[in-house]
mmCIF file as gemmi writes it, N, C-alpha and C atoms, coordinates in Angstrom:
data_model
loop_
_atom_site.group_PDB
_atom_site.id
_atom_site.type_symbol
_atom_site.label_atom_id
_atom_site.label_alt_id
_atom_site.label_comp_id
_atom_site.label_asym_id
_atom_site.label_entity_id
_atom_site.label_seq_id
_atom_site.pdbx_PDB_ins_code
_atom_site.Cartn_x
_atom_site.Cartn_y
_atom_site.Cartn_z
_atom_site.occupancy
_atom_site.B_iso_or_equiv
_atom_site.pdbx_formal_charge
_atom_site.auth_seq_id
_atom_site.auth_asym_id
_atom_site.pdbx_PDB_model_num
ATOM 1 N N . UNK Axp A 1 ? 138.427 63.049 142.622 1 0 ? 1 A 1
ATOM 2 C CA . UNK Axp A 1 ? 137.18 62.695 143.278 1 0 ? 1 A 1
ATOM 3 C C . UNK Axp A 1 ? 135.998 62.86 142.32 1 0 ? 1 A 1
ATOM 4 N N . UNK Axp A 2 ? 136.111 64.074 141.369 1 0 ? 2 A 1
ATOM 5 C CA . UNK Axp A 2 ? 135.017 64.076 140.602 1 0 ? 2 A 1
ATOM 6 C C . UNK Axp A 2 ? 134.64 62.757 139.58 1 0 ? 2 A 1
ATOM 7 N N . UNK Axp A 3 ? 135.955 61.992 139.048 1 0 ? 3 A 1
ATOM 8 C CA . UNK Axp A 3 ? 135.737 60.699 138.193 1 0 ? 3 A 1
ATOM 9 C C . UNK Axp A 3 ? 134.981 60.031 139.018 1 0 ? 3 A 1
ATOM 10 N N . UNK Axp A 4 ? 135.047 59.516 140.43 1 0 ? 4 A 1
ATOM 11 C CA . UNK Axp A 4 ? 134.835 58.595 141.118 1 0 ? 4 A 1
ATOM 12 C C . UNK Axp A 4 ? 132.883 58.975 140.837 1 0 ? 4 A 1
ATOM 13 N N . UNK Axp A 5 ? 132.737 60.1 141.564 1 0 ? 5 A 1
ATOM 14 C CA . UNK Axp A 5 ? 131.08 60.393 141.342 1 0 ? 5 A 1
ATOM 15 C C . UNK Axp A 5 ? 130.716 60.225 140.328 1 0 ? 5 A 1
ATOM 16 N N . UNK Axp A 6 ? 131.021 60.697 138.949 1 0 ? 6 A 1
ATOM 17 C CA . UNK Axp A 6 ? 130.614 60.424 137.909 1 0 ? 6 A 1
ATOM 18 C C . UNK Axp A 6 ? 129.931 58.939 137.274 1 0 ? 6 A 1
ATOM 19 N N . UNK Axp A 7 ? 130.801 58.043 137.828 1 0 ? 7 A 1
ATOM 20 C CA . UNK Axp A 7 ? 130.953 56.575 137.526 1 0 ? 7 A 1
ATOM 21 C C . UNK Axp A 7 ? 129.726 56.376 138.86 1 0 ? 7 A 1
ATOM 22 N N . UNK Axp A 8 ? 129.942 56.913 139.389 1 0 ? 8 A 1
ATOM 23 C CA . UNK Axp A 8 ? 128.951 56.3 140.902 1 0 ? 8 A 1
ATOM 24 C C . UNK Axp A 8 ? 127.444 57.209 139.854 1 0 ? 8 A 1
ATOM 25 N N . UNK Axp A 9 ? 127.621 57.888 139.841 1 0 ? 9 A 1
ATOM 26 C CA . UNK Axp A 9 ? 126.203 58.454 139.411 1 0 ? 9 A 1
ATOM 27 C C . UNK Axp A 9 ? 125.482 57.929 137.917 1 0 ? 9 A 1
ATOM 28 N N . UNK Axp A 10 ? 126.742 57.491 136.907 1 0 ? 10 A 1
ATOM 29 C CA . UNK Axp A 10 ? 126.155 56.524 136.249 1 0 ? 10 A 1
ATOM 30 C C . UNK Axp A 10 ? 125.852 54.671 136.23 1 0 ? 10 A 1
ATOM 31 N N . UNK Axp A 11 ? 126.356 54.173 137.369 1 0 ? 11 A 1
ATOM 32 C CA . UNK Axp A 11 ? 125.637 53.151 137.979 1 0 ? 11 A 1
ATOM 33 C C . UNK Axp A 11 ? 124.518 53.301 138.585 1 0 ? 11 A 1
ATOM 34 N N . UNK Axp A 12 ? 124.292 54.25 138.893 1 0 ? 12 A 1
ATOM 35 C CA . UNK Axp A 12 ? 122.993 54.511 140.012 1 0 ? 12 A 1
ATOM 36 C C . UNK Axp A 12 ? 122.041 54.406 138.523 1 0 ? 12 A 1
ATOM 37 N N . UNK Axp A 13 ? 122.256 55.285 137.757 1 0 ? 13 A 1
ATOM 38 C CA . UNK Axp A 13 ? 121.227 55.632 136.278 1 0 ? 13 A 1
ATOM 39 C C . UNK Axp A 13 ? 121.146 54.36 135.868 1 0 ? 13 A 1
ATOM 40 N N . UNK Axp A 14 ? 122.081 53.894 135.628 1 0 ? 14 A 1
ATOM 41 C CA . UNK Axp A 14 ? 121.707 51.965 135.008 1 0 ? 14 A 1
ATOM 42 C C . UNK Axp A 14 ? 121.089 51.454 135.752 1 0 ? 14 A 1
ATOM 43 N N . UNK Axp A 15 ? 121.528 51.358 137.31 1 0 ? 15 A 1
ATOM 44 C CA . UNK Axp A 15 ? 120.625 50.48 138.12 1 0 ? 15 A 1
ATOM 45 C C . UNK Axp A 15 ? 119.103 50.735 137.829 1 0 ? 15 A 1
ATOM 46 N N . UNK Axp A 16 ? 118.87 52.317 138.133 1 0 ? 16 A 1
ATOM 47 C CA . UNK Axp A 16 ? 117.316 52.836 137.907 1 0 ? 16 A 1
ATOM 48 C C . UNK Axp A 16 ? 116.777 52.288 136.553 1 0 ? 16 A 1
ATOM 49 N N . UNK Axp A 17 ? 117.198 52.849 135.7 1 0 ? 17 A 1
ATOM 50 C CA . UNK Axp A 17 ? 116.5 52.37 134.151 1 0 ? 17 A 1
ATOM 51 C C . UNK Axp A 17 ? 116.845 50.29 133.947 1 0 ? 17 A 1
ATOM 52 N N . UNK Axp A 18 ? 117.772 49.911 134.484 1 0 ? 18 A 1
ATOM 53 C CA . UNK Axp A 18 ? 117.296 48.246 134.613 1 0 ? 18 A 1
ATOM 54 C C . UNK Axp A 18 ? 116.26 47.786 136.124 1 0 ? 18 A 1
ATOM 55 N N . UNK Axp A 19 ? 116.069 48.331 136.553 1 0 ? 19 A 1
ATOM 56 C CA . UNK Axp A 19 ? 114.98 47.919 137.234 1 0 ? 19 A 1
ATOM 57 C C . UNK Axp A 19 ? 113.397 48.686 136.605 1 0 ? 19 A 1
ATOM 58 N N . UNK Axp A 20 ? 113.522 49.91 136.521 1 0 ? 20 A 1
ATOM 59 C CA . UNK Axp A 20 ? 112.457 50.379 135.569 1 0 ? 20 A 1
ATOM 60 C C . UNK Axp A 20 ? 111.623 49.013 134.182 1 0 ? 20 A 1
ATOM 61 N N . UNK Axp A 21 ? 112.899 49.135 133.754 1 0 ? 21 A 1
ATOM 62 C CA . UNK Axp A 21 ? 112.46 47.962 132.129 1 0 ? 21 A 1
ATOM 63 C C . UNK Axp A 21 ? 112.127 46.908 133.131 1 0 ? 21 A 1
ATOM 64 N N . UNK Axp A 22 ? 112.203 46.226 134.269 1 0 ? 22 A 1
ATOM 65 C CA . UNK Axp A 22 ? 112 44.784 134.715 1 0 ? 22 A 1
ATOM 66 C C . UNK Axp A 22 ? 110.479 45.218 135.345 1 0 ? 22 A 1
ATOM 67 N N . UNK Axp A 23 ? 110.206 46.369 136.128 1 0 ? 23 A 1
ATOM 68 C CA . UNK Axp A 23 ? 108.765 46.306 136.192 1 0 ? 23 A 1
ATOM 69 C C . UNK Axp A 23 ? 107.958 46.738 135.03 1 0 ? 23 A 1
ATOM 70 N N . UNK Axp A 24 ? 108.177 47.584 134.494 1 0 ? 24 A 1
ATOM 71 C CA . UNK Axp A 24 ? 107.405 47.824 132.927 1 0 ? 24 A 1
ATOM 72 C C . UNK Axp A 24 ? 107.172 46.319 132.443 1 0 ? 24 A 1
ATOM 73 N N . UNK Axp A 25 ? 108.167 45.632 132.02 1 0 ? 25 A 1
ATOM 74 C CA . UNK Axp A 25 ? 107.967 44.416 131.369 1 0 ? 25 A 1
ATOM 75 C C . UNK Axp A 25 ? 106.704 43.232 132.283 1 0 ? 25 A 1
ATOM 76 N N . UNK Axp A 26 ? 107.019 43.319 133.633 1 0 ? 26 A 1
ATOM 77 C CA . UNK Axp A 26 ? 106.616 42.369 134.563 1 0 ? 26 A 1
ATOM 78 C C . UNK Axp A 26 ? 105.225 42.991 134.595 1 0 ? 26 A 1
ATOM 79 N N . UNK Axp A 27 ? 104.323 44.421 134.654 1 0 ? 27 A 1
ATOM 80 C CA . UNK Axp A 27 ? 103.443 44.854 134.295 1 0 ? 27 A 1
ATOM 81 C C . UNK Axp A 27 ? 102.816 44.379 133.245 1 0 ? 27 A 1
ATOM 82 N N . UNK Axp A 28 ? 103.511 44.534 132.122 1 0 ? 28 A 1
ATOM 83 C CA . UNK Axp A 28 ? 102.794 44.102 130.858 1 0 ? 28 A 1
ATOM 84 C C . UNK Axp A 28 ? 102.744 42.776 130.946 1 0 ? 28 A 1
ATOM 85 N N . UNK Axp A 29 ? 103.24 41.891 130.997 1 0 ? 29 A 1
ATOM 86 C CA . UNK Axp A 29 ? 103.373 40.326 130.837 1 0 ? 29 A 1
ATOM 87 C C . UNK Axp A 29 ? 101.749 39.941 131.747 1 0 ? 29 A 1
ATOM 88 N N . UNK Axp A 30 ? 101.692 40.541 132.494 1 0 ? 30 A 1
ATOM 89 C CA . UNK Axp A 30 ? 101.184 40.642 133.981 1 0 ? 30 A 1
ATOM 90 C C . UNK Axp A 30 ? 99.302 41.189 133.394 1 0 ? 30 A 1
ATOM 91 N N . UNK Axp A 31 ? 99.346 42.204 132.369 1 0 ? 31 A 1
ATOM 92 C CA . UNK Axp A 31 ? 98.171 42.808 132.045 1 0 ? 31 A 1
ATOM 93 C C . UNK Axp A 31 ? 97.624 41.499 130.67 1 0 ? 31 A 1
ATOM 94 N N . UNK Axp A 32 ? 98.585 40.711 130.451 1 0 ? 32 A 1
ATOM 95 C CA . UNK Axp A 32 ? 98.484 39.74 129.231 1 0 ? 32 A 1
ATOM 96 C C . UNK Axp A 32 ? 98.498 38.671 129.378 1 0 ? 32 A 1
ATOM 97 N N . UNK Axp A 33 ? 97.892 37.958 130.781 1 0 ? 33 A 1
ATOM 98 C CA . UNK Axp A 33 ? 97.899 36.761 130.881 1 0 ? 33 A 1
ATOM 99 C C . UNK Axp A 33 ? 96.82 35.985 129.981 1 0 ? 33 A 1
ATOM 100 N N . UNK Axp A 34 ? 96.668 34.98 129.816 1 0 ? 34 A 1
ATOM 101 C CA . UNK Axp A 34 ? 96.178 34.046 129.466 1 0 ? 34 A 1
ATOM 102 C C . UNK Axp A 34 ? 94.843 34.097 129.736 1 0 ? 34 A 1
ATOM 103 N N . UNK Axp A 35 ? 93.189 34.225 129.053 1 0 ? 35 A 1
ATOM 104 C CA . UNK Axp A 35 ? 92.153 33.61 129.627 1 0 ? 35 A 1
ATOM 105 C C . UNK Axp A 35 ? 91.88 32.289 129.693 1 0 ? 35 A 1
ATOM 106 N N . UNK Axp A 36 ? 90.824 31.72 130.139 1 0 ? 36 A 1
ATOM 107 C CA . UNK Axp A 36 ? 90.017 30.909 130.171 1 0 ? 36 A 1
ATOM 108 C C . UNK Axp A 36 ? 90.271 29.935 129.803 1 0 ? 36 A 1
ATOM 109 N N . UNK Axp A 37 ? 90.239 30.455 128.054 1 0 ? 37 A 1
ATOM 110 C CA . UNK Axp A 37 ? 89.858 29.507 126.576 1 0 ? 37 A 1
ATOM 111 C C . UNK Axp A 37 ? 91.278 29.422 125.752 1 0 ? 37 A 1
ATOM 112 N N . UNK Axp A 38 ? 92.214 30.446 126.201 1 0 ? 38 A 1
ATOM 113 C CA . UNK Axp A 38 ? 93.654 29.542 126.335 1 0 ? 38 A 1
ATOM 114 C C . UNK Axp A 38 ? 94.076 28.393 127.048 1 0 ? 38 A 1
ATOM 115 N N . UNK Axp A 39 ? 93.559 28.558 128.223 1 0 ? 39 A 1
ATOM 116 C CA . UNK Axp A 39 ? 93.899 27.163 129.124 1 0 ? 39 A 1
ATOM 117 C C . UNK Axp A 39 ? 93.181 25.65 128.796 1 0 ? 39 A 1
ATOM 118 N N . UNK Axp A 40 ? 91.8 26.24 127.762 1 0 ? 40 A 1
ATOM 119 C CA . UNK Axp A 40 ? 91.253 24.725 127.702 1 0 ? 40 A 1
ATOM 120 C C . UNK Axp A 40 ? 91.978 24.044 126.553 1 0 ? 40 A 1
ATOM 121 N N . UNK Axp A 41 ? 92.145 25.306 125.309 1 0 ? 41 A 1
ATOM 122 C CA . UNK Axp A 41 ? 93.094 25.187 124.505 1 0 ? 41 A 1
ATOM 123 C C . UNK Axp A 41 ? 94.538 24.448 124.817 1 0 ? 41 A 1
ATOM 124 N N . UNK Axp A 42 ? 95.376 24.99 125.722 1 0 ? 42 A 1
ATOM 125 C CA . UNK Axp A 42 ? 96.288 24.152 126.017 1 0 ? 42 A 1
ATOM 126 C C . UNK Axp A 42 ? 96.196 22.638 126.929 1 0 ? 42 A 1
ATOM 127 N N . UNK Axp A 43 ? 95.049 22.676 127.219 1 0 ? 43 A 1
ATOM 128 C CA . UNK Axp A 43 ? 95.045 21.12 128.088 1 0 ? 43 A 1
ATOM 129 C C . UNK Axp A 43 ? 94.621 20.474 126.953 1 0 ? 43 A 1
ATOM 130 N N . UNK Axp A 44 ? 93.774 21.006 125.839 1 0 ? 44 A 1
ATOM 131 C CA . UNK Axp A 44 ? 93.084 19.88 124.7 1 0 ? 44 A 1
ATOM 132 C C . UNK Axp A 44 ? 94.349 19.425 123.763 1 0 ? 44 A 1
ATOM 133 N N . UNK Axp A 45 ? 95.481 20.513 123.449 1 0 ? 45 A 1
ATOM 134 C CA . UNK Axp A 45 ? 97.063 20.204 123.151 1 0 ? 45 A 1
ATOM 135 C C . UNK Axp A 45 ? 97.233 19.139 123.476 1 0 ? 45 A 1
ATOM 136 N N . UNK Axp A 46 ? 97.768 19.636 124.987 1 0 ? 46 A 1
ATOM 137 C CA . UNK Axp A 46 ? 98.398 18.415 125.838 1 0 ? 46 A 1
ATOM 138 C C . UNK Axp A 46 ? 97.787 16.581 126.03 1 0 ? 46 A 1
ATOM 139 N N . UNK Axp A 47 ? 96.485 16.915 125.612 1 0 ? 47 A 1
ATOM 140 C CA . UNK Axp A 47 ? 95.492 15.883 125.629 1 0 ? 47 A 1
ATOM 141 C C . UNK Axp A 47 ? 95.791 14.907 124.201 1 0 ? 47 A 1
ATOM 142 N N . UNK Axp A 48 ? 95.8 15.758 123.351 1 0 ? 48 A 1
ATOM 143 C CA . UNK Axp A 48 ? 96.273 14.959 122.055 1 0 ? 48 A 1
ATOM 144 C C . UNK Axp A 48 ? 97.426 14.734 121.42 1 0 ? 48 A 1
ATOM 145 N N . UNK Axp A 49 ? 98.26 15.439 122.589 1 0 ? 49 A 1
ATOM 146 C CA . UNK Axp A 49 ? 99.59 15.158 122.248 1 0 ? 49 A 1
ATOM 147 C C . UNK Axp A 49 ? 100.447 13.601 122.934 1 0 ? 49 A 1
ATOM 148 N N . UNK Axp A 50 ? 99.338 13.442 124.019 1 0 ? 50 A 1
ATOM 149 C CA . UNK Axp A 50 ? 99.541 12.564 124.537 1 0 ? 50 A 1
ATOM 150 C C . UNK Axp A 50 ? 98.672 10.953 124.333 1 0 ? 50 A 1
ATOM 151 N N . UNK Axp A 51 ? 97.936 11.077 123.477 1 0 ? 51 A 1
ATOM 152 C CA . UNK Axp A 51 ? 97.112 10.144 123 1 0 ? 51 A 1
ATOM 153 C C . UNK Axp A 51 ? 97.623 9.935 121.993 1 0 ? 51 A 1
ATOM 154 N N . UNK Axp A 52 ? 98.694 10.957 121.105 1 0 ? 52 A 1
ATOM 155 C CA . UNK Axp A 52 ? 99.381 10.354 119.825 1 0 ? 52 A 1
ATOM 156 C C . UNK Axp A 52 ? 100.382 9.491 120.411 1 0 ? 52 A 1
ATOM 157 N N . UNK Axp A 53 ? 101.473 10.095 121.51 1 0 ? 53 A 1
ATOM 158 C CA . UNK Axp A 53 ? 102.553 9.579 121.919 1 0 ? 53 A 1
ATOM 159 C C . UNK Axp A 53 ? 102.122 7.512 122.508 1 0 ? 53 A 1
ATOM 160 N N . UNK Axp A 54 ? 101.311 7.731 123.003 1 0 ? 54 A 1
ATOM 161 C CA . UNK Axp A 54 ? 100.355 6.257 123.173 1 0 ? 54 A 1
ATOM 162 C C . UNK Axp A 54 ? 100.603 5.49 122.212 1 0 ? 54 A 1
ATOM 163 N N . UNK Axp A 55 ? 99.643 5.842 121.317 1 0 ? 55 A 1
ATOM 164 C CA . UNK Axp A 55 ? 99.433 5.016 120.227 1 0 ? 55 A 1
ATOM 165 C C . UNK Axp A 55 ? 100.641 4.765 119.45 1 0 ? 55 A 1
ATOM 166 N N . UNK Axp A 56 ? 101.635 5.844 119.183 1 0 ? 56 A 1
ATOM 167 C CA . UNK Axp A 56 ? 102.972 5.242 118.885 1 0 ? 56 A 1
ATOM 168 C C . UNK Axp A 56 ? 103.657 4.375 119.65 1 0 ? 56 A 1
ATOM 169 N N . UNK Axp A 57 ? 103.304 4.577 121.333 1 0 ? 57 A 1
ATOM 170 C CA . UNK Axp A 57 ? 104.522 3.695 122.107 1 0 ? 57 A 1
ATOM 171 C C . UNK Axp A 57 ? 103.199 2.123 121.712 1 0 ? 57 A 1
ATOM 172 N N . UNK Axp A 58 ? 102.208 2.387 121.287 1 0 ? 58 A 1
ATOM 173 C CA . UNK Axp A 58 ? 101.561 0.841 121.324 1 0 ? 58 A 1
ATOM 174 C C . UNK Axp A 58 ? 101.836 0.079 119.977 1 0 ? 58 A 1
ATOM 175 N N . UNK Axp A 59 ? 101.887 0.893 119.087 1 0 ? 59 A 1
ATOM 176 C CA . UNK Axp A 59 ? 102.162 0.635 117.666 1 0 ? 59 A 1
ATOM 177 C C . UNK Axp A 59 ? 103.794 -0.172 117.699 1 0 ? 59 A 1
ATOM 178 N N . UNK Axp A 60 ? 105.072 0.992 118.027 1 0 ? 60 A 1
ATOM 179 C CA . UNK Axp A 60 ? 105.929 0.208 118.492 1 0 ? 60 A 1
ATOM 180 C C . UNK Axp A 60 ? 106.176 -1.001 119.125 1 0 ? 60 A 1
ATOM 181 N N . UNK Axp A 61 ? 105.44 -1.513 120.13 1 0 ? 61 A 1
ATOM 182 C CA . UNK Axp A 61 ? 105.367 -2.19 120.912 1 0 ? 61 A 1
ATOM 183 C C . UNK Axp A 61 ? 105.079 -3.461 120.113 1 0 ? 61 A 1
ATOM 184 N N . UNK Axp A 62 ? 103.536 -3.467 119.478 1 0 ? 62 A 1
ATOM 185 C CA . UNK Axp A 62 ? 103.15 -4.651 118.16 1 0 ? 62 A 1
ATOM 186 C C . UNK Axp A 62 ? 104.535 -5.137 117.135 1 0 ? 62 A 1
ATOM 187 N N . UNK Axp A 63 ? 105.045 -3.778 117.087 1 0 ? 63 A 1
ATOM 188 C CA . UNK Axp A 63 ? 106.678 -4.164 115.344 1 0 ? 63 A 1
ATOM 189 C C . UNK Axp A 63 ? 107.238 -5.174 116.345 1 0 ? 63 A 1
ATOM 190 N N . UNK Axp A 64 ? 107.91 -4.794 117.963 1 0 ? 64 A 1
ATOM 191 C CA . UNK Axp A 64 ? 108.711 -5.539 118.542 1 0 ? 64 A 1
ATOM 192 C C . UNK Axp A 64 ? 108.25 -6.592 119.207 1 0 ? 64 A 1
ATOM 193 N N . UNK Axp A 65 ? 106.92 -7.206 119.141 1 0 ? 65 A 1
ATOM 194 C CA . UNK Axp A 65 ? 106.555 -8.274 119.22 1 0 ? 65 A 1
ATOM 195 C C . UNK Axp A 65 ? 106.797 -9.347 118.552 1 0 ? 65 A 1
ATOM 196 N N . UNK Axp A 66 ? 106.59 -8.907 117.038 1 0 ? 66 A 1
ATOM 197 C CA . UNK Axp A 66 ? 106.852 -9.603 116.1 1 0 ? 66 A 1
ATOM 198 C C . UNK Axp A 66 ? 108.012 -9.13 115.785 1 0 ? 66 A 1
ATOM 199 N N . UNK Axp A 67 ? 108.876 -8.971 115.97 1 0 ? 67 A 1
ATOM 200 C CA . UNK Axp A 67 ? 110.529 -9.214 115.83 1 0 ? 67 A 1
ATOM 201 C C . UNK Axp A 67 ? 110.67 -8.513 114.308 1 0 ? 67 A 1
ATOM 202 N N . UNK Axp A 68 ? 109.831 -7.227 114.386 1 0 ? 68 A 1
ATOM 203 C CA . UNK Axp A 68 ? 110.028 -6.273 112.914 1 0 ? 68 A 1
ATOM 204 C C . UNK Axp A 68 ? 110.802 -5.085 112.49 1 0 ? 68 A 1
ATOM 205 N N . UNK Axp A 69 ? 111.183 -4.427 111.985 1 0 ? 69 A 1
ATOM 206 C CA . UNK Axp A 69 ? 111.766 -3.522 112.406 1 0 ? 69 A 1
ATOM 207 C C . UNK Axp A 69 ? 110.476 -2.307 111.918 1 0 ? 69 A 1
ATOM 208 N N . UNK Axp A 70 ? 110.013 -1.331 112.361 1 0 ? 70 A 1
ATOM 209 C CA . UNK Axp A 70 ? 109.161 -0.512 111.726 1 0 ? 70 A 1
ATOM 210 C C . UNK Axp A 70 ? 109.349 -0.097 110.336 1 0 ? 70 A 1
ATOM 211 N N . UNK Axp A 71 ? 108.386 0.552 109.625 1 0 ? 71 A 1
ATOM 212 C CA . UNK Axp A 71 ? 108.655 0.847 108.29 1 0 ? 71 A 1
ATOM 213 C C . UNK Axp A 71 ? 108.084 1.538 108.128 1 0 ? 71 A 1
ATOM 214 N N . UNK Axp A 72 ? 108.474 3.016 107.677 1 0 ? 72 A 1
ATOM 215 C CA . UNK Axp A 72 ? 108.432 4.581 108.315 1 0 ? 72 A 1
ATOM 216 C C . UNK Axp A 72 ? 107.817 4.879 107.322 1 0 ? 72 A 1
């Protein structure tokens, strides 16, 4: 009977210390969000990432008009 507790009492210790590390972590992540001027930052990204992707699908579009193959 004593093996059996032993093993029961060190699952209980893992369970505790893996839920411990998941709020510690979820705290910190949590104290480190993102301001403001990250978010305009990432929409001005997303903004020019998508005005390049454009102009390539329009650029493409001109080669296969004229029956070209691009030239990289």
């Amino acid at each position: 009977m004593g093996g059996m507790t032993t093993v029961m009492v060190f699952l209980g210790a893992a369970v505790a210390l893996a839920v411990a590390a998941f709020v510690l972590v979820s705290w910190r992540d949590r104290r480190r969000q993102s301001g403001p001027e990250d978010s305009a930052a990432a929409r001005e990204a997303a903004s020019t990432q998508e005005r390049y992707a454009a102009e390539r699908h329009g650029a493409q579009g001109e080669v296969w008009q004229r029956g070209q193959t691009p030239q990289g």
